[in-house]
C-alpha positions as CSV (number, residue, x, y, z in Angstrom):
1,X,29.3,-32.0,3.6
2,X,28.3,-35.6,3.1
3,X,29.1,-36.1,6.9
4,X,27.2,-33.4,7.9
5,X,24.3,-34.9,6.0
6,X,24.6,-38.2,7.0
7,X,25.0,-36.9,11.2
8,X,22.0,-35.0,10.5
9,X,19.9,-38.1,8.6
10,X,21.3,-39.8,11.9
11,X,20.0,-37.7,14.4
12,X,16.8,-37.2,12.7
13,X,16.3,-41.1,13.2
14,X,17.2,-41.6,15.9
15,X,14.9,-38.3,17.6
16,X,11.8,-40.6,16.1
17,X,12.9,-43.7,17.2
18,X,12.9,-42.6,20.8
19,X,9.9,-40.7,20.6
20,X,8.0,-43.7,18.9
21,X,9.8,-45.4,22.1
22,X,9.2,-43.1,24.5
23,X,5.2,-42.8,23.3
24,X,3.4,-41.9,26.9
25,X,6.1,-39.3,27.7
26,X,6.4,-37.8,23.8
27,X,2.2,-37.6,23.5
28,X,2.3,-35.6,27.0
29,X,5.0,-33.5,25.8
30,X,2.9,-32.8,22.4
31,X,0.0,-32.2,24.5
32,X,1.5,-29.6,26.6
33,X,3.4,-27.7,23.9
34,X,-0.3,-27.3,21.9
35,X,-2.1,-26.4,25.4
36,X,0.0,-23.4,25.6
37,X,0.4,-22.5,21.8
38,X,-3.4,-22.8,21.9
39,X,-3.9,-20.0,24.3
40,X,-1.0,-18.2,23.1
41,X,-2.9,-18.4,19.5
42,X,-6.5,-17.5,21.5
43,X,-4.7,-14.8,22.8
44,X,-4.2,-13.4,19.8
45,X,-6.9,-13.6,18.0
46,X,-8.7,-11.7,20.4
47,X,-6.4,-9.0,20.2
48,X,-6.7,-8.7,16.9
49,X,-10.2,-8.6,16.7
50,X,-11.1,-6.6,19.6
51,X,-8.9,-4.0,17.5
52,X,-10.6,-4.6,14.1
53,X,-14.0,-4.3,16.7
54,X,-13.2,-0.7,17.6
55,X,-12.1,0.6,14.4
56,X,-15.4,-0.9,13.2
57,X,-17.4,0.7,15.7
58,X,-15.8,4.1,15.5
59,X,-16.2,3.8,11.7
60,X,-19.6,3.4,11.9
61,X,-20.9,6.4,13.1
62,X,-18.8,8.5,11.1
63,X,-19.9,13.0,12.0
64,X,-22.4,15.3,11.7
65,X,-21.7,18.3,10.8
66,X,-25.1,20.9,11.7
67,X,-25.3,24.2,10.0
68,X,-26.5,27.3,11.2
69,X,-29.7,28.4,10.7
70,X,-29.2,31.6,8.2
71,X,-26.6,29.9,6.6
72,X,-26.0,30.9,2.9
73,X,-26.0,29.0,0.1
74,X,-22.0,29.8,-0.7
75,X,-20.9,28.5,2.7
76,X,-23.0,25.5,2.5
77,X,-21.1,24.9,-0.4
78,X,-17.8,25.2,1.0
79,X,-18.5,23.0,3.5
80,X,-19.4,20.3,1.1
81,X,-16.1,21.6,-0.9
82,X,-14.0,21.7,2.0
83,X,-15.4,17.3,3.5
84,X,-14.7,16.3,-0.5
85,X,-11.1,18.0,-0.6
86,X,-10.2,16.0,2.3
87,X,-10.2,12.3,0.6
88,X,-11.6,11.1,3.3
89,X,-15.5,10.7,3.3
90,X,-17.1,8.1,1.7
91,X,-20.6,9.0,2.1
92,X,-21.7,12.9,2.1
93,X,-25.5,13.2,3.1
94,X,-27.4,16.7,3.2
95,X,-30.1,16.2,5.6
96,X,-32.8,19.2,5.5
97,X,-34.4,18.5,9.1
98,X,-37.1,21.1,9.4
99,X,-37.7,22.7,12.2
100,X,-34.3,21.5,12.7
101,X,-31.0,23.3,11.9
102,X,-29.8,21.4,8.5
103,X,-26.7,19.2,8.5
104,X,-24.4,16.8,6.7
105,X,-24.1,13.3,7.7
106,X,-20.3,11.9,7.3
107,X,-18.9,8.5,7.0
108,X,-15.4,8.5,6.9
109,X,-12.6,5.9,5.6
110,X,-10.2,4.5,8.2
111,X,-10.0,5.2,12.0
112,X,-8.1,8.4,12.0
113,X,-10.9,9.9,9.6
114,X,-13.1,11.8,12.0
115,X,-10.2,13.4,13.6
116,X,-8.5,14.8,10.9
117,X,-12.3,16.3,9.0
118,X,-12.7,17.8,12.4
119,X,-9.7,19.9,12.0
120,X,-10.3,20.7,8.6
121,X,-13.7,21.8,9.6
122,X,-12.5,24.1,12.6
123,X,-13.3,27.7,11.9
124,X,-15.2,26.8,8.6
125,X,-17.9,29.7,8.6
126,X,-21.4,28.4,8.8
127,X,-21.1,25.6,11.3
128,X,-22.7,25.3,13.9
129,X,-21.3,22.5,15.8
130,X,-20.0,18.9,14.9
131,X,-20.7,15.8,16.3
132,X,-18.7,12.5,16.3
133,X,-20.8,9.7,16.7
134,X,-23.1,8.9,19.1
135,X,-21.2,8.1,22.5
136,X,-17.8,7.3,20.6
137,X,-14.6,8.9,22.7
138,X,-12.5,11.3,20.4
139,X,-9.6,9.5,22.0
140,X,-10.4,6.2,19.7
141,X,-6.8,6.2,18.1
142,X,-5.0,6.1,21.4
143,X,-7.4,3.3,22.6
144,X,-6.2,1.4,19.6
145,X,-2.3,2.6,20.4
146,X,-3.0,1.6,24.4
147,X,-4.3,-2.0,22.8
148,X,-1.5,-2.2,20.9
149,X,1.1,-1.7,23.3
150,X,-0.7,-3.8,26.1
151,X,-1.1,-6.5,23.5
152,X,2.5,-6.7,22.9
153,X,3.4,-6.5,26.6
154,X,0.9,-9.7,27.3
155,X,2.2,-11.6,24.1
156,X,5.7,-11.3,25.3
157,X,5.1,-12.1,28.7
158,X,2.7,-15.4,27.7
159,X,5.7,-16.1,25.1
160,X,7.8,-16.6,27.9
161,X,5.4,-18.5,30.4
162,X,4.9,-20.6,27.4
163,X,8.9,-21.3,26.6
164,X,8.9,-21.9,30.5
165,X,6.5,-24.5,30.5
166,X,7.4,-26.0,27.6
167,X,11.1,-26.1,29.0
168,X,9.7,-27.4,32.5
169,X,8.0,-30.5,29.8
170,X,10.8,-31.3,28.0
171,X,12.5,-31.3,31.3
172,X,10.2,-34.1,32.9
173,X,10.3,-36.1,29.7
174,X,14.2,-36.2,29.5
175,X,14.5,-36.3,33.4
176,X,13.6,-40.8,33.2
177,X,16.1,-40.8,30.3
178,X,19.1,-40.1,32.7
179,X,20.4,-43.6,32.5
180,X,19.8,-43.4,28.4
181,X,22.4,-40.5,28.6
182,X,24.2,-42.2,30.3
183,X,24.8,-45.7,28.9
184,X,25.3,-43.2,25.2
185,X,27.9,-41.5,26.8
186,X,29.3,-44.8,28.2
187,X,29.6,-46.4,24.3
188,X,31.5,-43.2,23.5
189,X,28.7,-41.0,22.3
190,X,29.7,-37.1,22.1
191,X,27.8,-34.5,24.2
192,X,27.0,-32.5,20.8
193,X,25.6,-35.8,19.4
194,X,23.4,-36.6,22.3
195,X,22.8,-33.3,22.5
196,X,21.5,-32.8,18.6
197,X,19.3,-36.2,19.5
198,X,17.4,-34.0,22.2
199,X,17.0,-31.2,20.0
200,X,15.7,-33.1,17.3
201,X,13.0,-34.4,19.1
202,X,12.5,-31.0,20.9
203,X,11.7,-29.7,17.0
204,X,9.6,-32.6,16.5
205,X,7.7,-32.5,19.4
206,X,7.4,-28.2,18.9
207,X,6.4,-29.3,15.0
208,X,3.6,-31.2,16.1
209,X,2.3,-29.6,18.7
210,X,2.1,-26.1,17.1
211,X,0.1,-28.0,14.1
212,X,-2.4,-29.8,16.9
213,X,-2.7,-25.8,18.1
214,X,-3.0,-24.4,14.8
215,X,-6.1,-26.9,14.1
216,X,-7.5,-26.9,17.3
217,X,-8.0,-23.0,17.2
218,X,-9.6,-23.0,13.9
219,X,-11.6,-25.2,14.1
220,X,-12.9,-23.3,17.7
221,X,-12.5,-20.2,15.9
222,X,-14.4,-21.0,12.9
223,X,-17.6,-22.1,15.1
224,X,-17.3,-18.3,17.3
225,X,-17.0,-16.9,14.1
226,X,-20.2,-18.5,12.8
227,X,-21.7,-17.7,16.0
228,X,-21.2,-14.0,16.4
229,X,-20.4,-13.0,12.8
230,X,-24.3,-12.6,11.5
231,X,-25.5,-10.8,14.9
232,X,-22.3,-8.3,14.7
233,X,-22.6,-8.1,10.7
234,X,-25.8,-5.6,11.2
235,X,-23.9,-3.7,13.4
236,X,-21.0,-3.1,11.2
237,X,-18.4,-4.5,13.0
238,X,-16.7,-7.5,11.1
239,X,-14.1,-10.0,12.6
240,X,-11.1,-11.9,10.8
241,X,-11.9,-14.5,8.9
242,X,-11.2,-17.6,10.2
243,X,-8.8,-18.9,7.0
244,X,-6.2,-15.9,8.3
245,X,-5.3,-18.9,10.8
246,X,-3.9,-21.0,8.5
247,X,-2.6,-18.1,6.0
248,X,-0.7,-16.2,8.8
249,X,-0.6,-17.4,12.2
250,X,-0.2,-21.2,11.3
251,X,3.3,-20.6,9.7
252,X,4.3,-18.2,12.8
253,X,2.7,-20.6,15.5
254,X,4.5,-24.1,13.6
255,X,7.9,-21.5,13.8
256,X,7.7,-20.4,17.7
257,X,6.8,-24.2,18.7
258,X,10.2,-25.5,16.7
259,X,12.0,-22.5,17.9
260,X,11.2,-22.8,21.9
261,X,11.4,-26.7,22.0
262,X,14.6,-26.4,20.6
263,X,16.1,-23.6,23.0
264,X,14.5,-25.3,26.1
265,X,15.9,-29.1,25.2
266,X,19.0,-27.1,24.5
267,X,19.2,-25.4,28.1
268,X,17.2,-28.2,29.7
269,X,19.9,-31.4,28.1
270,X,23.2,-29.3,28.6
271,X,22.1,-29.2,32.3
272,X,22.0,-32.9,32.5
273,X,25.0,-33.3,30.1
274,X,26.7,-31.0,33.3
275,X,25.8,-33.6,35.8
């Protein structure tokens, strides 16, 4: 165990003395890896919100439920009865819109709201006709599911442009080094050791540029945010607060950066170990 602890403390030092040595080439690497965590990160973010967007809008305009014209006061009742059984209004508003036919004015908690009042109300004697929104496709939940889905499928596929140029990177930075490697290998060094040098300063190198993301996109973020957040505010549609960034997606951002530098100096170095 203390040999294990005292390789690692060894490898540790000397990943920072040959980034500290290697300055130009370990800056450039850093700036890379945050270029493409940054996007990754803008990426999303917009997801997310364009999501939160939707349900926001959809929420907004909630149903109207208009009642026939002879309707009598027992089935006006149970209508009210029947949108306060479900759970899932909360606003209820009689409107009495003479000459108009009179109706009930819905808001409704959670995206999948309107739907499921809808076919509760089916059939319910005394309605006339309901209405969901104003211009708001009934299909809103499989909008959300396609976003999902097509969301995942772009995160995965920008996860793995981003492992392939930050493996590309690393590859340029260690590619000068050759004769490094080799005069280590020449004093008797192990391929694991020289190896575990290379992945130390991958994990480094991910380390700090997944913070320089991290910081970068709140501080962008947190100025859009500003921006758009008092215009949409009136229009009911709220976006994640900017501190989420450093709550949630710093600690998964600062995890993929270690995790890819350290698979790509591990493919990357055991190619040049080969030759």
């Amino acid at each position: 165990m203390i040999m294990r602890i005292s390789t690692l403390n060894l490898l540790s030092k000397d990943a920072s003395k040959n980034l500290r040595n290697n300055a130009t080439s370990s800056i450039s690497s850093i700036a890379s890896i945050m270029a493409t965590l940054f996007i990754l990160g803008i990426f999303v973010l917009f997801m997310l919100n364009l999501k939160m967007g939707i349900i926001g809008i959809y929420s907004q305009f909630g149903l109207r439920v208009t009642l026939k014209d002879n309707i009598k006061i027992t089935d006006r009742q149970n209508i009210y009865k029947k949108i306060q059984a479900s759970n899932l209004a909360t606003d209820i508003t009689f409107e009495k819109n003479t000459p108009l036919p009179d109706s009930y004015t819905i808001k409704v908690n959670g995206a999948d709201g309107i739907s499921k009042i809808i076919s509760q109300l089916k059939g319910v004697q005394g309605i006339n006709k309901i209405n969901s929104g104003q211009n708001v496709p009934m299909n809103i939940l499989g909008m959300i599911k396609m976003i999902q889905w097509l969301g995942m499928i772009l995160f995965i596929i920008l996860m793995i442009a981003t492992f392939l140029l930050i493996k590309w990177t690393i590859k340029l930075t260690i590619y000068p080094r050759l004769n490094e490697i080799n005069i280590m290998q020449y004093l008797g060094a192990t391929d694991g050791f020289i190896r575990g040098t290379f992945i130390f300063e991958g994990m480094i190198t991910g380390f700090l540029g997944a913070v320089s993301a991290v910081i970068a996109i709140y501080f962008l973020y947190s100025f859009a945010y500003r921006q758009s957040n008092s215009y949409f505010a009136t229009r009911f549609i709220s976006f994640i607060d900017p501190s989420f960034i450093f709550t949630t997606i710093s600690w998964s951002f600062i995890l993929i950066g270690i995790i890819l530098t350290s698979l790509g100096s591990i493919f990357v170095i055991k190619k040049f170990l080969i030759i």
